[in-house]
N, C-alpha and C positions, 0 to 999 in steps of 0.2 A: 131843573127847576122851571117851573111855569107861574105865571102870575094867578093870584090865588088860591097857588098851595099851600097846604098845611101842613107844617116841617113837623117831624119828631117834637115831641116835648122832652126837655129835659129836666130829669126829674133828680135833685139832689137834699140832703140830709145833713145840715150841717152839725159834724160833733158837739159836744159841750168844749170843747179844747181847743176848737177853731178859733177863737178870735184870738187869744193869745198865742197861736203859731203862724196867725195871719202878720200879728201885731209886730211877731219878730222880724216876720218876711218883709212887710213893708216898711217897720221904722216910722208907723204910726201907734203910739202907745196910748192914747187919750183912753182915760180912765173908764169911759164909759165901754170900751170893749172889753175891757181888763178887767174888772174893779166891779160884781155884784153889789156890794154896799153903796158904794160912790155910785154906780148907776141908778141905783133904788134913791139912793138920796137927792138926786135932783131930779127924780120923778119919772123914772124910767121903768118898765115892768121888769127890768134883767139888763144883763150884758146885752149889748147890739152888736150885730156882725157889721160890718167894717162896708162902706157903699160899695167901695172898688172890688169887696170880694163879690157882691152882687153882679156890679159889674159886667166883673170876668167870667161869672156862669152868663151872663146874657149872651159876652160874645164867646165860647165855648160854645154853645147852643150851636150859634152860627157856623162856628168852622167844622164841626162834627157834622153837620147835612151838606156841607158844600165840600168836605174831603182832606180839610188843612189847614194850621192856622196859616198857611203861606196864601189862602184864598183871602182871608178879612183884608177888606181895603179901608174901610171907613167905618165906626162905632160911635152913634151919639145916642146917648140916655137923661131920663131925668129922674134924680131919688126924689120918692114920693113919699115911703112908708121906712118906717124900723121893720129893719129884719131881726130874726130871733134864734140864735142856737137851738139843736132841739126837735127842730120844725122845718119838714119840707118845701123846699124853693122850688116851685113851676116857672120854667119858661117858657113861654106859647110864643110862636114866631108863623109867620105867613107872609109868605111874596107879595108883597103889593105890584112890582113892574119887573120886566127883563129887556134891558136894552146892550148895546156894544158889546154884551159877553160880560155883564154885569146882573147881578140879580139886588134888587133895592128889596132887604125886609124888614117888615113892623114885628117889632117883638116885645115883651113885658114879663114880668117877673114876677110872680105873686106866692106866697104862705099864705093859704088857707083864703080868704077874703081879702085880706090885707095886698095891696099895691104895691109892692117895695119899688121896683125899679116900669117907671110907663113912657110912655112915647119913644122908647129903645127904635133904632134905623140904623142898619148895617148894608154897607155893601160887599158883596162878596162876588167874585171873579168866578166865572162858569171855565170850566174847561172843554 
């Protein structure tokens, strides 16, 4: 990795079944993942995927161009947008620096126009 490359994108498709097998995994039940109705009803367009599954495709991205998740050293994001079952999640990642055998990258998460996950920074261990 070199400073201002431009890593694979990962391109993923979250089922309609996702949030509630996410919902099991994590022991986060909040209705608005689960619950069409209930998320419609407090003004939701649908079930939302869950931030942490977003998350984990950002750093996913990351460990799959650098080789491992044994390489993620450090993962900071900020939720910006509702994700949506349904609808493909891009994440776009790019080397901002490489210092001590370290690679610092900027990466974001977007459906379609929409921003789910921005200001994503990983570090990841070159070998």
């Amino acid at each position: 990795m070199e400073a201002g490359e431009r890593l694979p994108d990962l391109k993923v498709t979250p089922d309609r079944y996702l949030t509630v097998r996410y919902a099991g995994a994590s022991g986060d039940f909040n209705p608005i993942h689960i619950d069409e109705e209930f998320a419609r009803s407090v003004g939701l367009p649908g079930r939302i995927l869950h931030g942490l599954w977003s998350m984990a495709q950002v750093a996913r991205a990351q460990t799959e161009a650098a080789g491992g998740p044994d390489k993620l050293k450090r993962l900071a994001v900020q939720f910006r947008g509702m994700g949506l079952p349904e609808q493909e999640l891009v994440v776009t990642s790019t080397v901002r620096e490489v210092r001590d055998g370290v690679a610092i990258i900027d990466a974001e998460a977007r459906q379609g126009d929409t921003r789910v996950v921005r200001r994503g920074e990983a570090e990841v261990a070159l070998s």
